[in-house]
C-alpha positions in Angstrom: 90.2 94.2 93.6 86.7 93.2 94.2 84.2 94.9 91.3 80.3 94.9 91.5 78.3 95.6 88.4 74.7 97.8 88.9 72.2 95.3 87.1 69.5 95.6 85.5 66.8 95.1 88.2 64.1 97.8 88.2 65.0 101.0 90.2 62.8 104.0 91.2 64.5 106.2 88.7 66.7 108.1 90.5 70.3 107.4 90.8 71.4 105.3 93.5 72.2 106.3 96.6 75.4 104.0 96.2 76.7 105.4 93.6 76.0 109.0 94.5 77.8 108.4 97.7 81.1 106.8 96.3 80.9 110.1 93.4 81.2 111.8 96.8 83.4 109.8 99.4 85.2 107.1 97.5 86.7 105.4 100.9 84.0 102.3 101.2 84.1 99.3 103.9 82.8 95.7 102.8 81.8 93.4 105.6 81.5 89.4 105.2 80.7 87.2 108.6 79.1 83.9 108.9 76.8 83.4 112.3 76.6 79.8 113.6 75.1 78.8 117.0 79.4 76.9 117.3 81.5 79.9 118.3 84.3 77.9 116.9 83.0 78.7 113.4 82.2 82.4 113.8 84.1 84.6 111.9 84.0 88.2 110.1 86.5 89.5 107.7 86.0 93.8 107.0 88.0 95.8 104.1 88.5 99.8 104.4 88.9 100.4 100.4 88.7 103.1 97.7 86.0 102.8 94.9 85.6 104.0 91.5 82.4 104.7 89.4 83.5 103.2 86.3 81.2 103.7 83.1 82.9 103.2 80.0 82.6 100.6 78.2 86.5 99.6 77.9 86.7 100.4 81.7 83.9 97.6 82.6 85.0 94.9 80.2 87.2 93.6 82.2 85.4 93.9 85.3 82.4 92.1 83.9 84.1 89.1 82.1 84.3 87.3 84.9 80.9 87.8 86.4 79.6 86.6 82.5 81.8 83.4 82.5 79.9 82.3 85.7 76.5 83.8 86.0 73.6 83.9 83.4 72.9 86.8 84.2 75.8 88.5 83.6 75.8 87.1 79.9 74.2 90.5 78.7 75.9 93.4 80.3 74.4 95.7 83.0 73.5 98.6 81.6 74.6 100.7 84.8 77.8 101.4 85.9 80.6 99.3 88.0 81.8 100.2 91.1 85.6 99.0 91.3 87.2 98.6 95.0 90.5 98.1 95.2 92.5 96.6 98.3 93.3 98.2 101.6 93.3 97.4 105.1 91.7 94.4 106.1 91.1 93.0 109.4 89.0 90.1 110.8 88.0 87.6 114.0 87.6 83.9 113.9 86.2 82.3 116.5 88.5 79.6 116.0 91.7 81.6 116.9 90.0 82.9 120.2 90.5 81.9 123.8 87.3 81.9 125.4 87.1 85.4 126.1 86.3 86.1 123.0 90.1 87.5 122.8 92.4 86.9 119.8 94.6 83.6 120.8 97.4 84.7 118.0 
C-alpha cells in the first residue's frame, strides 16, 4: 500500500484536481524511473492501483505515522485528506536486464 498525505502547502482554494479525479475514477497509475546517460542503469518501475480518499481521522492515523516518525514535517498532521493506493499490477524495465535492443534479456 503506498499512502500520500495532502499537506498543508497553500492551494488556490478549490479542491484538487487529484482528489476530485480519484472521488471519480479510483484506478490510478504511479510511475518511478531514474534517467542516467549508462543505459545499464536505466530503469522504470509503473503500478496500475485503486485509491481511496480517506478523511477521518482514525482512517489517516495509520497512514500518517509513518510519514511523522521520519519527516518534520509530518510531525503536525496535514489538514487535508490521504489518498491510500493499494497494490496491483506492476510492471517495469531495467536497462540492466536488456540485450542491446533495448529488449527484455529474462
Amino acid at each position: 500500500m503506498v499512502d500520500t498525505a495532502v499537506d498543508r502547502k497553500p492551494k488556490s482554494g478549490r479542491p484538487l484536481r487529484r482528489l476530485h479525479n480519484v472521488g471519480e475514477n479510483p484506478v490510478v497509475m504511479m510511475l518511478a524511473d531514474h534517467y542516467s546517460e549508462d543505459w545499464e542503469t536505466l530503469w522504470w518501475v509503473r503500478a496500475d492501483e485503486k485509491a481511496a480518499i480517506l478523511t477521518g481521522q482514525r482512517q489517516m492515523a495509520e497512514p500518517l505515522r509513518s510519514p511523522a516518525d521520519r519527516y518534520w514535517r509530518y510531525r503536525e498532521a496535514p489538514t487535508g485528506p490521504v489518498l491510500a493506493m493499494t497494490a496491483g499490477r506492476r510492471t517495469g524495465w531495467s536497462g540492466a536486464r536488456a540485450d542491446r535492443s533495448g529488449a527484455r534479456a529474462d
